[in-house]
C-alpha positions as CSV (number, residue, x, y, z in Angstrom):
1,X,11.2,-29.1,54.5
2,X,14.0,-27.7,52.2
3,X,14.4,-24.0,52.5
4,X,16.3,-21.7,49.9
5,X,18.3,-18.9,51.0
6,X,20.2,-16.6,49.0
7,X,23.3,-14.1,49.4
8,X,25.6,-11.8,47.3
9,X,29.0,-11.5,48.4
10,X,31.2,-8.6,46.6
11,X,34.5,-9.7,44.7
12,X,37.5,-7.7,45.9
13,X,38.9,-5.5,42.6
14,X,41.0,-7.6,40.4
15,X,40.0,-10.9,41.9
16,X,37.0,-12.1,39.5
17,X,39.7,-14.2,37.8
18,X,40.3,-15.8,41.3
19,X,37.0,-16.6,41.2
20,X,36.5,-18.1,38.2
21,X,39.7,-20.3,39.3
22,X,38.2,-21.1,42.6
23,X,34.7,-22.2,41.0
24,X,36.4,-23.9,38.7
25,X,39.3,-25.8,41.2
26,X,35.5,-26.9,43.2
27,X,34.7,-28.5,39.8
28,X,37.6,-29.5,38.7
29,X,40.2,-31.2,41.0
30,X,38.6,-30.5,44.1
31,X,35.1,-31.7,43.2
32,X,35.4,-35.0,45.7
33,X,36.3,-32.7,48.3
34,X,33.2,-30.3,47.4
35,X,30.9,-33.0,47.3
36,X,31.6,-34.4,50.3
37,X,31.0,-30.9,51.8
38,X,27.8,-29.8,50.9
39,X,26.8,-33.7,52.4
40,X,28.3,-33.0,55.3
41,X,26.2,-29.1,55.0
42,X,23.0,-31.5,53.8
43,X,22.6,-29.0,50.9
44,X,20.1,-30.2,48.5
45,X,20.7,-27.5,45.8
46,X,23.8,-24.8,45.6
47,X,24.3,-22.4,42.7
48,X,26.5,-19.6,42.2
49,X,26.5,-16.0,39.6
50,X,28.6,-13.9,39.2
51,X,26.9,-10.5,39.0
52,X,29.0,-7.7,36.6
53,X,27.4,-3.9,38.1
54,X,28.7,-0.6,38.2
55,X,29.2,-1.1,41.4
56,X,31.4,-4.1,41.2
57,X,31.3,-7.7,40.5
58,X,29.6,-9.8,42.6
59,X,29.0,-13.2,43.8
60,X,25.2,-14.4,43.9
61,X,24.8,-17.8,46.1
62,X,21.6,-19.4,46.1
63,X,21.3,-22.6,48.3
64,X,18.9,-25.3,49.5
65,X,18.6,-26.8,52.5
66,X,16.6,-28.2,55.1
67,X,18.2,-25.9,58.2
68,X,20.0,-22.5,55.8
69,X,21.5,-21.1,59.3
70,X,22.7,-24.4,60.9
71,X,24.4,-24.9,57.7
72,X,26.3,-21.3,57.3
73,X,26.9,-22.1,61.1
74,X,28.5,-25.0,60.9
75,X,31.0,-23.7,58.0
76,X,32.0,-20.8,59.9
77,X,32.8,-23.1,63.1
78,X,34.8,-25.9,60.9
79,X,38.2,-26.4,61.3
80,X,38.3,-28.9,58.7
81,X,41.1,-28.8,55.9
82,X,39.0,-28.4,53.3
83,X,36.5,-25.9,54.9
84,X,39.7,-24.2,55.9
85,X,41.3,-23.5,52.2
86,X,37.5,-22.9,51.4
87,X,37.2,-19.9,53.6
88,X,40.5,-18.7,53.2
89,X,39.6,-18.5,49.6
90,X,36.3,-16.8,50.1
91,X,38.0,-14.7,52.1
92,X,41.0,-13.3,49.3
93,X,38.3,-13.1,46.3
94,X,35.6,-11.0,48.7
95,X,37.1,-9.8,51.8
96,X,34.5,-11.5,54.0
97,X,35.6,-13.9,56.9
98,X,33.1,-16.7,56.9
99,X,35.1,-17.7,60.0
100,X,33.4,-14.7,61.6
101,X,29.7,-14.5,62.9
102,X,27.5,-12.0,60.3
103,X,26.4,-9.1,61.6
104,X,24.8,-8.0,58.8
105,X,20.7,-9.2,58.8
106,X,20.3,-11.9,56.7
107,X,18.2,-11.6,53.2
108,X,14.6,-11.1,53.4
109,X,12.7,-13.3,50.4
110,X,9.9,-10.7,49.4
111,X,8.3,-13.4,46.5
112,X,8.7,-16.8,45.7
113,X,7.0,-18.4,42.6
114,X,6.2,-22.4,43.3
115,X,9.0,-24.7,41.2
């Protein structure tokens, strides 16, 4: 049974250009190399935002997949080439080492509407 998760991810000051470049490199001339990820991840669905606040810009992931936390898992333990440009990228735009284990509890889904 596919399961969605969701996750915001806050974009270092100055880098929401990098991010627009990194989305679009993923979709551009990395797109093989992206696809190829999220079969290895078994993601069904993967969408990001990016979220403009007074508190900052932001980066709003939403995701499907049959097993969320095996999949975030597996990223952070890939040594890959492509997961490791990936991170390393995720990394200089937000400031968070997907490399690392999250501390932080995971997002709570308080409502769903059927789709």
């Amino acid at each position: 049974m596919t399961k969605a998760m969701s996750f915001a991810l806050p974009i270092l000051p100055g880098k929401t250009e990098d991010f627009r470049k990194f989305a679009a490199e993923l979709s551009g001339p990395r797109a093989k190399e992206y696809e190829e990820f999220e079969q290895r991840q078994k993601d069904d669905r993967e969408t990001w935002f990016l979220q403009r606040s007074a508190q900052g810009d932001m980066i709003i992931v939403y995701f499907e997949n049959d097993d969320p936390l095996r999949a975030l898992s597996e990223v952070s333990a890939s040594k890959r080439p492509f997961e490791i440009w990936f991170k390393e990228s995720v990394k200089q735009i937000t400031g968070v080492d997907l490399n690392e284990p999250n501390e932080e509890p995971l997002p709570e889904q308080v409502f769903k509407y059927r789709y």
